[in-house]
N, C-alpha and C positions, 0 to 999 in steps of 0.2 A: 807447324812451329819448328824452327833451329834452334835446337838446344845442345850442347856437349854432350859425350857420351856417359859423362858424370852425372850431370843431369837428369838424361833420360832414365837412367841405372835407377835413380831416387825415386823417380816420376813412377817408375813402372814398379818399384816396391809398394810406392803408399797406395796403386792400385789394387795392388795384393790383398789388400788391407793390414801389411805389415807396421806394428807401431813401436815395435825395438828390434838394434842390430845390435850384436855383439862382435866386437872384435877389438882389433892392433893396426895403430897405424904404420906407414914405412913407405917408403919414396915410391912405389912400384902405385901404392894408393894414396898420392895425397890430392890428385883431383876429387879425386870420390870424396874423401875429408873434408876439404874445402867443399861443396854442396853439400854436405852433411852438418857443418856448419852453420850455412846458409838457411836449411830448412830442419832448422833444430829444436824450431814449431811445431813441425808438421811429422819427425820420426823421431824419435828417440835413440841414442846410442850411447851403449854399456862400456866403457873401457875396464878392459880387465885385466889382471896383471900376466896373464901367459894364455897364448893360442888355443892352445890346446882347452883353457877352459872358456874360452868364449864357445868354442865348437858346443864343452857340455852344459853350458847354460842356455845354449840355444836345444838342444836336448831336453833339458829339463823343461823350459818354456813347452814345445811340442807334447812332449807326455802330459804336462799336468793339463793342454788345453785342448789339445787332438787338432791345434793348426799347426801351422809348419815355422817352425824355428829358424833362423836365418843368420849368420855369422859371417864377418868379413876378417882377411887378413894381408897383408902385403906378401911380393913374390917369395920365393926361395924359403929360408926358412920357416919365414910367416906360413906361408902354405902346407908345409912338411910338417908344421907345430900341428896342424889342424888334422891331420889324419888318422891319430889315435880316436879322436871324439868324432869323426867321422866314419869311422870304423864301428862303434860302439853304438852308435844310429842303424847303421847297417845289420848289423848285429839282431838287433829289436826291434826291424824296422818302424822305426820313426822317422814322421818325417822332419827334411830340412832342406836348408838351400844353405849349401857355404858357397860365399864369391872370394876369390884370389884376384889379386893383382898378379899381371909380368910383367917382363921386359917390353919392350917396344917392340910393333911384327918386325922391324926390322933390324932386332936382333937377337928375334930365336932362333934357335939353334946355332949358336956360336959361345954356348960357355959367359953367357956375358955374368956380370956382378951380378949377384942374388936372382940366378936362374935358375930353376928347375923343370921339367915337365910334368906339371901337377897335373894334367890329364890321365899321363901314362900311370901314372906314380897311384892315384887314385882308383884305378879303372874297378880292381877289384872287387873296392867296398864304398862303389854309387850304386845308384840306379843307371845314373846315365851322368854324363859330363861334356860338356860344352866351351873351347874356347871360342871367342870371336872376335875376329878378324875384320869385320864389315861393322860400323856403327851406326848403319839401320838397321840392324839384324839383330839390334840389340837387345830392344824392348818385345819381340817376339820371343826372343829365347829365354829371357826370366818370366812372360807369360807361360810360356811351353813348361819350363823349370819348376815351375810350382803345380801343374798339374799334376807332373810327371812323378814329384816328390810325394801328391797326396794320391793318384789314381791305384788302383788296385791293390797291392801288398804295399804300404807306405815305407818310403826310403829316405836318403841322401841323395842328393843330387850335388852338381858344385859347374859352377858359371867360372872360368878363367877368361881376364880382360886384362889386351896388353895396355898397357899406359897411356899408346898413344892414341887409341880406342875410345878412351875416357875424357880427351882433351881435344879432338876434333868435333865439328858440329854434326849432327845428322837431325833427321825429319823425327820427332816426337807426335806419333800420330793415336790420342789416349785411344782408350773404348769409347765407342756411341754408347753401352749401357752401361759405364764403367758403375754408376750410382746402385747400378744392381748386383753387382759383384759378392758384396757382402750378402746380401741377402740370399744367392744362389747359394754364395759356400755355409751359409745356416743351414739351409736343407741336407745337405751332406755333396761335399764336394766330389769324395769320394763314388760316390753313388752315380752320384748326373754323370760324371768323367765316364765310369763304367758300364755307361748305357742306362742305366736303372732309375726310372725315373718316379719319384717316391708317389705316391696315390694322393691327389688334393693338390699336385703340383699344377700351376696355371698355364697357360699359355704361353704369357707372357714372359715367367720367369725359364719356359723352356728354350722361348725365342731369345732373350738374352746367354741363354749358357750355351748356343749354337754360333754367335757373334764373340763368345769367350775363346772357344776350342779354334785353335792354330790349321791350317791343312796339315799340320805334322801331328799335331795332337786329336786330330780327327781319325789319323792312321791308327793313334794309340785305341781309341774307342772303340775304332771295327776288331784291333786282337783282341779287347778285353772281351768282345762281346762274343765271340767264338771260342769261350773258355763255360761259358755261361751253361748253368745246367738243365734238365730237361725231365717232362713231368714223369719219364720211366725212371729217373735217377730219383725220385721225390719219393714215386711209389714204390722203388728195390728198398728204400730205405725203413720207411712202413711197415714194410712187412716184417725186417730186420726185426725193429721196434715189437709188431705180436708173437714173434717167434721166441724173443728174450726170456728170460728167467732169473738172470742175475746182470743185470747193465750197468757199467759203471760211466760215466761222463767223464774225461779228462779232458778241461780248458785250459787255452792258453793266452797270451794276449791278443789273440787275433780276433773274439769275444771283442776284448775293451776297445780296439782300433775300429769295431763296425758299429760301436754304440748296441751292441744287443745282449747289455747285463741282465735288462727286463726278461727277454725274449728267453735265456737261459734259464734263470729261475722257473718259467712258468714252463718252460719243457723239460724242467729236473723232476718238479711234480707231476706232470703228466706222465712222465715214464717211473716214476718212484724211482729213480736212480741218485744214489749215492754220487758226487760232486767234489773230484779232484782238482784241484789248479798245480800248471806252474806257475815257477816264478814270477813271469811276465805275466800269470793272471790273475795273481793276486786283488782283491778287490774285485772280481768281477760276479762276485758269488758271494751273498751274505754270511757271514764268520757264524752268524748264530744261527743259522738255517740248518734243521733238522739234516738235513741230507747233503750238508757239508762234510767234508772228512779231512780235508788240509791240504797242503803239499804231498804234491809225488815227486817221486824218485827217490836219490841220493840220502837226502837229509829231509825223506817222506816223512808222514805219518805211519803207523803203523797199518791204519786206516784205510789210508789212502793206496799203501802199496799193496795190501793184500788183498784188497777190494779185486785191482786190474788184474793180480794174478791170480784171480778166483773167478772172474766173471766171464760169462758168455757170450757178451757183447759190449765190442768195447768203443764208445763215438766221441771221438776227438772234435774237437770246435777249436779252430786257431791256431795249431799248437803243432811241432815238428818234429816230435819225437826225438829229440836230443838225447846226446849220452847220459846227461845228468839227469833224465829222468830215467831212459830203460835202460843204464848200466849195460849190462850184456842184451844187447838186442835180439838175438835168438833165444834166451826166455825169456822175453818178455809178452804178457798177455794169451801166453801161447792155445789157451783154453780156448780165446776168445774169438768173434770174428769181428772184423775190424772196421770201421764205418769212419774213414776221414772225410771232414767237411772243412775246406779250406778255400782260399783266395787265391792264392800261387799253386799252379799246377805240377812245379817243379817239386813241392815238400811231398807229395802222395807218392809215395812207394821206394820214397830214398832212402831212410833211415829203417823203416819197416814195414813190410806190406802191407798193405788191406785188402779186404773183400771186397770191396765197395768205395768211393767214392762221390762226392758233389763237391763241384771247383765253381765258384762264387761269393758274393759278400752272406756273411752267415748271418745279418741282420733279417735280409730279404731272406734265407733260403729257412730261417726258423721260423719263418712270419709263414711261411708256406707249410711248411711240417705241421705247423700249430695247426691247419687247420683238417688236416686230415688224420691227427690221433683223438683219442677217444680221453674223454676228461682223465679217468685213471687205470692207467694198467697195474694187473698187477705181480709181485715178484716172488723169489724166491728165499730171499735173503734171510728171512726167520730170526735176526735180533744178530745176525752177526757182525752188521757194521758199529752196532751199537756196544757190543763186546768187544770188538778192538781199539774202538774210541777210549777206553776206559785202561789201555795200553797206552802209561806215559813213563817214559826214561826217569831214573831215580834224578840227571842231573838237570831235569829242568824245577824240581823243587827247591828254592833257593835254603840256605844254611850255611853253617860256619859263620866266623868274624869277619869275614873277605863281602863286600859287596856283591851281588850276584845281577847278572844280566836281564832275566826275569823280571827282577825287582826293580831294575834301572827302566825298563822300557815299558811297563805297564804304571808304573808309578809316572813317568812324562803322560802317557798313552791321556789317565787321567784327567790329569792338567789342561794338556791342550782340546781336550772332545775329538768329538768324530770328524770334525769337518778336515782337521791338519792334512800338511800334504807332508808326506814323511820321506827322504833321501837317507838313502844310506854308500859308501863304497862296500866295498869288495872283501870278503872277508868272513868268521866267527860272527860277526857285529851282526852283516848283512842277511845270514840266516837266524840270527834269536829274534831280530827283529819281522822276519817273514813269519817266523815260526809266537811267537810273543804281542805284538802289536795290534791290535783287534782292529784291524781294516774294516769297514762297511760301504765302502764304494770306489767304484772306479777311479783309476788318474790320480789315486792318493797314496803309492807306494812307487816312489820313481829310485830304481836300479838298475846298473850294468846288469845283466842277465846273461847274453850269450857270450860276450866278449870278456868279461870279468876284471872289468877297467878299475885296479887301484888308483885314485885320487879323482876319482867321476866324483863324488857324492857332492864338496862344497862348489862347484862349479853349477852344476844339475839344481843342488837347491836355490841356490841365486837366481837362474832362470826362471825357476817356478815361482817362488815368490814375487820376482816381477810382475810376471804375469796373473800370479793369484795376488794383491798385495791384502786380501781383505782374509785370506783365509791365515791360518796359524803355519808355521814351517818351521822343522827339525830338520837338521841330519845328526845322524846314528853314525857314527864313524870308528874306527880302530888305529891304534898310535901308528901301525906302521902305512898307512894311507892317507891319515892326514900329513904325515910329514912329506906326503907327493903332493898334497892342493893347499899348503896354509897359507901362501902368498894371495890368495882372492880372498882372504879376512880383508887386506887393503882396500879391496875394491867395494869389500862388503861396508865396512867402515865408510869410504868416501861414499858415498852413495847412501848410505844410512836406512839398509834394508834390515831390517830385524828377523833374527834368525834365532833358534837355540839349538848349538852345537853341543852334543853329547859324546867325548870322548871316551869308547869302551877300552879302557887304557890297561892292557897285561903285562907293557913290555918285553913285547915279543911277536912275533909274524904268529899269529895264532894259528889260523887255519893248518899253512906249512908245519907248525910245532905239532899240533895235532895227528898229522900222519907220520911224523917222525914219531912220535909217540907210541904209536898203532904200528908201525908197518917200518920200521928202522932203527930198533932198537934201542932209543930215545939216544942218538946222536944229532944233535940241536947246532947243524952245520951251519953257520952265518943265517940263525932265527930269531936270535937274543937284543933287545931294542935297548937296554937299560943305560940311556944315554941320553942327552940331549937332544931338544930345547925340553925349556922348562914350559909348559903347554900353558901354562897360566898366566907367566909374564910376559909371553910370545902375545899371548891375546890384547893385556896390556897395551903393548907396545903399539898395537896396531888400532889403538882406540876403542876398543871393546872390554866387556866386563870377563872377568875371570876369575871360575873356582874351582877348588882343589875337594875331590871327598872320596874318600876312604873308608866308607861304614856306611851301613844305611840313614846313622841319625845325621852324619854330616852331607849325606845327597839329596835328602829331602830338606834339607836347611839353604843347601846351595839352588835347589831345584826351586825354591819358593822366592827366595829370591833374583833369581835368574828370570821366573815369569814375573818379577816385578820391572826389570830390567827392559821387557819386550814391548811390555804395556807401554811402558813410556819410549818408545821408538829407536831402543837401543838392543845389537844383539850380545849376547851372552854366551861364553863357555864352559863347561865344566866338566875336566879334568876327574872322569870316575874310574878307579881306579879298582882291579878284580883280579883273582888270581889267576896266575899267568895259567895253570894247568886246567881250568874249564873248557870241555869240550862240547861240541855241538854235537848233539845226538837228536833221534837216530842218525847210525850212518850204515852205507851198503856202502863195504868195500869193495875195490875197485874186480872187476871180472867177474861178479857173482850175482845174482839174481835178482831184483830189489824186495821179495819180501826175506832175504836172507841179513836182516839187519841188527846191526850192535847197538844193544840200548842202555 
């Protein structure tokens, strides 16, 4: 069939099983727009008021659903707006696919109106990036595209099409099993992509995910599979395991990206080990689970940091040893030895060395572990996770006439149940609520984490509620981040997606105020908000409900009416107001140990 390269673009999304794009139109895509148009049946598309949050709402779709998020923008600046939120993807690997529009092939490279080289300009923070040039080559490279975003360590990727790419005809030639598609990526796409082909899997569905994979993506499958571990690496680990006497688990998202929350749990208890997350792992480890201990690093538990810097064995699942968790990475764990199990070959021994290693999906490689440990080992620990548990900072007890963050985020927490998908930005906010919000499952705490993207969170929660529309959804936000995303209230309005926005409102860059505080002599250099807009009638304005509280009786008054608000298909803001000087504790200042913490 002769279809446009606009066309085909659409054709070869809905076989994706893509059913929203987000983005901005602008002359470089209005072929693409017009067939988006056209089959306005068959996908769905999100306009939203700036680039940059179409990127994080395709973000947030991806996290809360573990498919791959998809975002469109036109050349030049359109494209340039999308890099931050593309960035931020990278960052956490999530996956996505953003398409760019350009110029016409023939007039790149010459400076033309709204050009850029958004290959180049990207390279750093994709997976991999693609213009094209040929418009048969179209519909293979957003098939390749979406593998490539979900196969092994999940990323960004981004497809740039020049204009006239979009508007010439080429050959549309779908899948023979396109009808299986979907059902291959239920199994786990990730999985088949990376050789791994799950136990109970049919024939059939193997012979269509061979008719899926590209000759270029067939290249991809032979690296992953020579990453792949081996049963001396399964059994060095084993014995790690009987050798233990004090083991601590720190997860990271790379747990929630393989689906192996189960798998976790039941190898926390097998090892009797005590159970750290980062940020990104939030959710992947039950909050009420004995052998839970909280957050590590920075703005750890007390729990959790002194656990790693006590223990003699230490197995990382997911997770890359960031600054913000080992602070000074020469002490960190140092007692311990160190057992990384990881998807990307590149995070083992970058940040901090290990003993040992296994480079694989940790869904498959705990399904393997599980079956070579003994139901329960046992440790050495003798009540003292249990005693540092019991180590909680004076400032997380709420008090005083000021509102307290505590009380804001466990009093929503309430409200909405366990199912909510919770967004936050960047920020004081973004830690009370990691630290506060009683998580119980996966995919239900979506934040910037490595990038630390002020005004991610109402972009991120758009996304997610699209895609979840049946669950509940907040963002937790802070005055000075919402005033980088309040313009998608418009879009959240036109669309009439229900949300409840919780402003943790200080008047002031909190987090920054806080180390000025600590560590500058409280010179509060351009940190002070106490300014405009008035958050309440900003919401207002934009068709939404809005309120103001200042006390506990007036936040539980606005919070009750605010989920009346939601019920009936409307979102809601409210403007909670706390004092500016609440800090988030613990904290491990910068250069120093992480159980060397201010509480």
């Amino acid at each position: 069939m002769q279809y446009t390269g606009a066309r085909i673009l659409i054709e070869a999304l809905i076989e994706q099983g893509v059913d929203t794009v987000f983005g901005y139109p602008g002359g470089a895509v209005l072929f693409i727009y017009d067939e988006l148009y056209k089959h306005q049946d068959r996908i769905r598309h999100i306009l939203v008021s700036h680039e940059q949050h179409a990127a994080h709402a395709a973000d947030g779709y991806a996290r809360s659903t573990g498919k791959v998020g998809v975002c469109l923008a036109t050349s030049g600046p359109g494209a340039t707006n999308l890099i931050t939120g593309i960035a931020t993807a990278h960052m956490d690997s999530v996956p996505m696919v953003a398409i760019t529009g350009n110029v016409a092939t023939n007039l790149l490279g010459k400076d033309s109106f709204q050009e850029v080289d958004i290959t180049g300009i990207s390279m750093p923070v994709v997976k991999h990036n693609w213009i094209v040039k040929d418009v048969n080559a179209l519909a293979e490279t957003v098939r390749e595209a979406f593998i490539v975003a979900q196969s092994g360590r999940p990323g960004p990727v981004l497809i740039d099409i020049p204009k006239d790419i979009t508007a010439i005809p080429g050959e549309w030639i779908p899948l023979r099993s396109g009808a299986k598609v979907k059902n291959i990526q239920s199994i786990s796409a990730n999985k088949l992509v990376a050789g791994i082909i799950p136990e109970g899997a049919d024939q059939s569905e193997i012979t269509a995910e061979e008719e899926i994979l590209s000759a270029r993506a067939r290249r991809l499958t032979e690296r992953n599979r020579r990453t792949t571990f081996t049963d001396e690496d399964l059994d060095r680990a084993v014995k790690f395991f009987r050798e233990a006497k004090r083991p601590v688990i720190y997860a990271g998202g790379g747990v929630i990206s393989s689906d192996a929350c189960g798998e976790l749990t039941e190898f926390a208890e097998r090892l009797n080990a005590p159970v750290a997350l980062s940020l990104m792992g939030i959710g992947a480890f039950p909050r009420e689970h004995r052998l839970y201990t909280g957050l590590i690093g920075m703005h750890g538990t007390v729990a959790s940091n002194k656990a790693v810097q006590k223990a003699d064995l230490l197995i990382t699942l997911g997770a890359r040893f960031s600054d913000r968790v080992t602070s000074r990475a020469d002490k960190f764990a140092q007692s311990a030895r160190i057992l990384h199990i990881d998807i990307d070959p590149a995070e083992v021994n970058k940040n901090v060395g290990a003993h040992a290693w296994i480079i694989g999906d940790i869904k498959l490689i705990l399904t393997k572990l599980l079956k070579k440990i003994p139901q329960h080992l046992k440790t050495d620990w003798q009540g003292d996770i249990e005693k540092w548990k019991e180590k909680i900072p004076k400032a997380h007890h709420p008090g005083g006439s000021k509102l307290h963050p505590r009380l804001i985020i466990e009093e929503t927490a309430k409200r909405l149940g366990y199912d909510a998908i919770v967004a936050t930005d960047v920020g004081q906010h973004q830690i009370w609520t990691a630290q506060f919000y009683p998580f119980t499952r996966p995919r239900s705490f979506i934040t910037s984490g490595g990038l630390g993207t002020m005004g991610f969170g109402l972009g991120a929660i758009m996304g997610a509620k699209v895609a979840n529309p049946k669950r509940p959804a907040v963002l937790f936000t802070g005055d000075g981040s919402f005033r980088m995303n309040c313009g998608e209230m418009g879009t959240i309005s036109n669309y009439k997606i229900p949300i409840l926005i919780v402003i943790i409102n200080n008047q002031v860059l909190g987090m920054v105020r806080q180390w000025q505080s600590l560590f500058y002599e409280e010179r509060y250099s351009e940190t002070i908000l106490d300014r405009p807009p008035d958050f309440v009638k900003l919401a207002e304005a934009y068709g939404l409900k809005g309120y103001r509280a200042e006390n506990e009786k007036t936040f539980i008054e606005a919070l009750d009416n605010a989920m009346k608000d939601i019920a009936s298909g409307l979102t809601a803001l409210i403007d909670a107001q706390i004092n500016r000087d609440e800090q988030v504790l613990p904290m491990v200042p910068g250069g120093k140990p992480i159980d060397e913490q201010i509480l």
